[in-house]
C-alpha positions in Angstrom: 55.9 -17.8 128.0 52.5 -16.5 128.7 51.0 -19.8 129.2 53.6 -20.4 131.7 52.9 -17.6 133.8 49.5 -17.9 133.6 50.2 -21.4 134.9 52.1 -20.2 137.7 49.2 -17.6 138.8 46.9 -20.3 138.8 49.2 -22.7 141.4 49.4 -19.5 143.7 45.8 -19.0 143.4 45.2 -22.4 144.4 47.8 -22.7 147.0 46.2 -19.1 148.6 42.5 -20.9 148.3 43.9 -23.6 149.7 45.4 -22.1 152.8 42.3 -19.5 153.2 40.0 -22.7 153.2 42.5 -24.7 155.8 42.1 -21.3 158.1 38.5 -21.4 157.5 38.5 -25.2 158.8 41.1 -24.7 161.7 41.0 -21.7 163.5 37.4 -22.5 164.7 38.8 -25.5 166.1 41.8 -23.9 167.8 39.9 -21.5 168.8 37.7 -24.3 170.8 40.3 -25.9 172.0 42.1 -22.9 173.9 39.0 -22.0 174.9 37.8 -24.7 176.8 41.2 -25.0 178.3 41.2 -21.5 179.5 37.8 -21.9 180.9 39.2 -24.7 182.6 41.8 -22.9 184.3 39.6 -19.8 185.1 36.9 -22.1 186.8 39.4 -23.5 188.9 40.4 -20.6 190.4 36.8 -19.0 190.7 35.7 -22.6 192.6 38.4 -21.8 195.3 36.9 -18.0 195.3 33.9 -19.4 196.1 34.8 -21.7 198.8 36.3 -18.9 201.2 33.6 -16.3 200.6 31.6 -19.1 201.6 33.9 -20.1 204.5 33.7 -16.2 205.4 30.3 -16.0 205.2 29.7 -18.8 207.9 31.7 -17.6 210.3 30.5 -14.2 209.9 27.2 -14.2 208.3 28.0 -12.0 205.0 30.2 -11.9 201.8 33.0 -9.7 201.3 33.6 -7.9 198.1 37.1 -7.2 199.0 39.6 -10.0 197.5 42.2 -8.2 200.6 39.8 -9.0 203.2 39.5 -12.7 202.0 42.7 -13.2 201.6 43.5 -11.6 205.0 40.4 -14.1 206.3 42.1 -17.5 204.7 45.4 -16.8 205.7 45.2 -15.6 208.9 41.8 -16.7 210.4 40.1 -19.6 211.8 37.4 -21.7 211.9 35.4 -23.4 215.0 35.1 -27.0 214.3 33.3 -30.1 216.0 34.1 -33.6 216.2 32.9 -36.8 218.3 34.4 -37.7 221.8 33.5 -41.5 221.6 32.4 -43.6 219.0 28.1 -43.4 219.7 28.4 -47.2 219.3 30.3 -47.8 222.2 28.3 -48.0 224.6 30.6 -47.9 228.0 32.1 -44.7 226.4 28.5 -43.0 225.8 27.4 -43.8 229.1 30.8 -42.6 230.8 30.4 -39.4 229.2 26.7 -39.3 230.6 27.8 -40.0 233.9 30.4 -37.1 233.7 27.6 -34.9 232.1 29.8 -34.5 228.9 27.9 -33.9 225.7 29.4 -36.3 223.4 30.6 -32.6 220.7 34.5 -31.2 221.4 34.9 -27.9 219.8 38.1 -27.1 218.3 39.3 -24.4 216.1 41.4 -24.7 213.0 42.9 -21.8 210.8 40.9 -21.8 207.4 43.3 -22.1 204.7 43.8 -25.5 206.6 40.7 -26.5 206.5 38.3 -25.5 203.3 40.3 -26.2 200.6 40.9 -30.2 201.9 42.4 -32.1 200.5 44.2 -29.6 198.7 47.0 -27.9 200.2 47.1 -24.2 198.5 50.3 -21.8 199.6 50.3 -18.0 201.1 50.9 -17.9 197.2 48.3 -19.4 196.1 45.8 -17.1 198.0 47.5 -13.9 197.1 47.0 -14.4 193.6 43.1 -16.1 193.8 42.3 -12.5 192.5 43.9 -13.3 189.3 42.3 -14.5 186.4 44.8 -17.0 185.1 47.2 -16.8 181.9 47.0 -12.8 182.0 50.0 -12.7 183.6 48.4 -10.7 186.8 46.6 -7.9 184.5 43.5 -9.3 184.9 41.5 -9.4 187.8 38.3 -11.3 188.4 35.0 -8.7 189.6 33.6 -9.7 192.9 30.9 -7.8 194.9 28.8 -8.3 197.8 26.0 -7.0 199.6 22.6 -7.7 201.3 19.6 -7.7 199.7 15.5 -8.4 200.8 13.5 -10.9 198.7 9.9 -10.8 197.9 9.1 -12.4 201.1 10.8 -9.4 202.8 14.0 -12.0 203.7 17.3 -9.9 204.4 20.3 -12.1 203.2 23.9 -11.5 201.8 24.7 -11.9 198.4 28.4 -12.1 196.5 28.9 -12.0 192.6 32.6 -12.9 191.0 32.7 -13.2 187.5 35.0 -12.7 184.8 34.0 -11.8 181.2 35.4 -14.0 177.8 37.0 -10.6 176.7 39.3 -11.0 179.5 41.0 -14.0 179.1 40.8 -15.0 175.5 42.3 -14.1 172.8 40.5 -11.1 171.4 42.7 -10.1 168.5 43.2 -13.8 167.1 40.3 -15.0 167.5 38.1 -11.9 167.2 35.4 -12.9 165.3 34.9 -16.0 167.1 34.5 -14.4 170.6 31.8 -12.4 168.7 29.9 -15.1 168.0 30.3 -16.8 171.8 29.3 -13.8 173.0 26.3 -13.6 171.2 25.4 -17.0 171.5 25.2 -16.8 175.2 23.9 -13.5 175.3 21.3 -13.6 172.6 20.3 -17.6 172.4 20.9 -18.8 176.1 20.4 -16.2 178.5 23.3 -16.5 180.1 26.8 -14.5 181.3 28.7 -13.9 178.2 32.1 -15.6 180.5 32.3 -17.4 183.6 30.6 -16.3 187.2 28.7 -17.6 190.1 26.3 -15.8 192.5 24.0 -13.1 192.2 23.9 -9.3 193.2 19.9 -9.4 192.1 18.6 -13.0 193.7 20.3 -15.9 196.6 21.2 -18.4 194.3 23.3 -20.7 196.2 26.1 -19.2 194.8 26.1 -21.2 191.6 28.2 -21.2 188.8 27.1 -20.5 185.4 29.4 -23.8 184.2 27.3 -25.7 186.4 24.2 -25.0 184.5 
């Protein structure tokens, strides 16, 4: 009888080893997984962030740090375009246009949310909710500020900054440890914004993304 007990403790010994190992072994690589498909998704969404403020900013020479204001701006604004009368190969046409005194530019005007994201067509929807960092089911919004700054060279230029740290849309609680240890990576051994972000509230950078690095 005691043998047989002692023979069932050791198979649910083994069976708990077992499963601790298997966690041991998987969850890092779930954990990768849903990661880099979350990132996905949030990048996505941050590209199209960028291309308004930057669609903002060239029509009126600064970033907003007001997701209202760009969405107001996409959805209801427009954009002054150019495009060629004639072909500059055709010569008849070319020299018609001289002879009329025409520069060979039309301007036209086209509303933005036309326009920047082409080819994509993204709904009223779509730009109401670019404030949302994806799969928190609209808890979550990404950060965003602008402003103007003066570089060393005593240059005054705009500046934006969106971002959206790990902690916000990963899994914190089942995957705890993990984040931890992304965190600290990219804090501690690359330098780098523990999440996803592009731009700069301290230097111009072009507005680049930290995914593109």
């Amino acid at each position: 009888m005691g043998k047989k007990i002692a023979q069932i403790l050791l198979a649910v010994v083994i069976v708990v080893l077992v499963y601790v190992i298997y966690q041991q072994i998987s969850t890092p690589l779930r954990f990768e997984q849903e990661m880099k498909a979350k990132r996905a998704q949030v990048i996505e969404r941050i590209k199209d962030i960028r291309t308004a403020q930057r669609a903002f900013k060239s029509k009126y020479q600064r970033f907003t740090g007001s997701f209202d204001t760009l969405a107001a701006f996409v959805l209801t604004d427009t954009l002054e375009m150019e495009r060629k009368l004639v072909d500059e190969d055709d010569s008849v046409a070319m020299a018609q246009l001289k002879k009329m005194k025409r520069k060979n530019v039309e301007k036209f005007k086209m509303a933005v949310i036309d326009t920047i994201f082409s080819p994509r067509k993204l709904t009223r929807e779509d730009i109401e909710n670019l404030r949302y960092v994806p799969g928190t089911d609209k808890k979550a919004q990404y950060l965003m500020e602008a402003g103007i700054i003066t570089t060393e060279s005593k240059v005054v230029i705009p500046v934006v900054e969106c971002r959206v740290p790990y902690k916000m849309f990963l899994d914190t609680v089942r995957y705890r440890q993990e984040i931890i240890n992304l965190i600290d990576d990219d804090v501690n051994n690359f330098n780098r914004y523990p999440g996803v972000k592009f731009g700069s509230m301290e230097t111009g950078n072009n507005e680049a993304g930290n995914w593109e690095n």
